[in-house]
C-alpha positions as a printed Julia matrix, in Angstrom:
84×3 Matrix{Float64}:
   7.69   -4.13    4.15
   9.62   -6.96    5.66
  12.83   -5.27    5.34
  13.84   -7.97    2.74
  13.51   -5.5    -0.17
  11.83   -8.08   -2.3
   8.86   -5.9    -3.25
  11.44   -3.22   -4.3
  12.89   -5.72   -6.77
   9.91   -6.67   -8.0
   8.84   -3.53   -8.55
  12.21   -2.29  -10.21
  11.94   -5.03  -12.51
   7.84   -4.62  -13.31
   6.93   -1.53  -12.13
   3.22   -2.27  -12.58
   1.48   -2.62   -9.21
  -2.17   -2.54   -7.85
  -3.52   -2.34   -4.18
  -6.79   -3.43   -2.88
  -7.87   -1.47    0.16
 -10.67   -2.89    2.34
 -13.31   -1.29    4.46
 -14.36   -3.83    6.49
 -17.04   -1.73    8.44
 -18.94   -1.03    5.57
 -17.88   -3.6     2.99
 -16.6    -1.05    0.6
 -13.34   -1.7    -1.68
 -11.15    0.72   -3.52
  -9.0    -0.98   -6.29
  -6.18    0.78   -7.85
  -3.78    0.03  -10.37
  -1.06    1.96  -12.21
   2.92    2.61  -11.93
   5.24    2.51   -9.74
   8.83    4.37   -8.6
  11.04    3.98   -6.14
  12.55    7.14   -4.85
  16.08    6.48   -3.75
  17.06    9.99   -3.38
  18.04   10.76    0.49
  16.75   13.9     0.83
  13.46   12.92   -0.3
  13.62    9.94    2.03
  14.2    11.95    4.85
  10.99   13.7     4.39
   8.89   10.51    6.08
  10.34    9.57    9.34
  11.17    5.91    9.06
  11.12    5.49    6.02
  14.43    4.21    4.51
  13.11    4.15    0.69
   9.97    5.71   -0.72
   7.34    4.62   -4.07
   5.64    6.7    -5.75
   2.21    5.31   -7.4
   1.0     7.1   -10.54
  -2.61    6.38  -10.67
  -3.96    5.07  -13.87
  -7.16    2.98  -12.77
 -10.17    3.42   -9.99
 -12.56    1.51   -8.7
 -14.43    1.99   -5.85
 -17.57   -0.02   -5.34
 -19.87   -0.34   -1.83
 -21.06   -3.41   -0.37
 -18.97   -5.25   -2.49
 -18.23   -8.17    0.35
 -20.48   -9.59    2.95
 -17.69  -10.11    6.08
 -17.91   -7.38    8.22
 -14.92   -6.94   11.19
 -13.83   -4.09   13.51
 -10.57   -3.6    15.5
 -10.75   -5.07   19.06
  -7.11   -3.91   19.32
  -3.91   -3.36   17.53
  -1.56   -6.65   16.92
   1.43   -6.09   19.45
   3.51   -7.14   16.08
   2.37   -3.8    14.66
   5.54   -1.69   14.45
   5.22    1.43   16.66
């Protein structure tokens, strides 16, 4: 996050949401899409060190599919921007 919250509110106010992960050694994607909510509960929180709010995805929809994009890319090294 950008510590702006702005995704939280979005999400509180339309809690559908879909990711797109990338594999960009192989070319592979993974879609999902389903619903969303944000765990506000402190103890919970806690759990994941860093973390100051959690989401929690329910899964509705898959799709995985292989060489679904030509560009192919590997990590030369991590962006010093990239929190530790």
């Amino acid at each position: 996050g950008n510590t702006m919250f702005q995704t939280l509110g979005n999400l509180q106010a339309n809690p559908q949401a879909g990711l797109l992960l990338i594999d960009f050694a192989s070319g592979a994607t993974l879609q999902m899409a389903g619903t969303t909510r944000i765990i506000w509960d402190a103890e919970r929180v806690a759990e994941f060190a860093g973390a100051e709010r959690l989401v929690e995805v329910t899964v509705a929809d898959v799709v995985e599919i292989a060489d679904a994009h030509p560009f192919r890319s590997h990590t030369v090294e991590y962006s010093p921007f990239n929190p530790a």
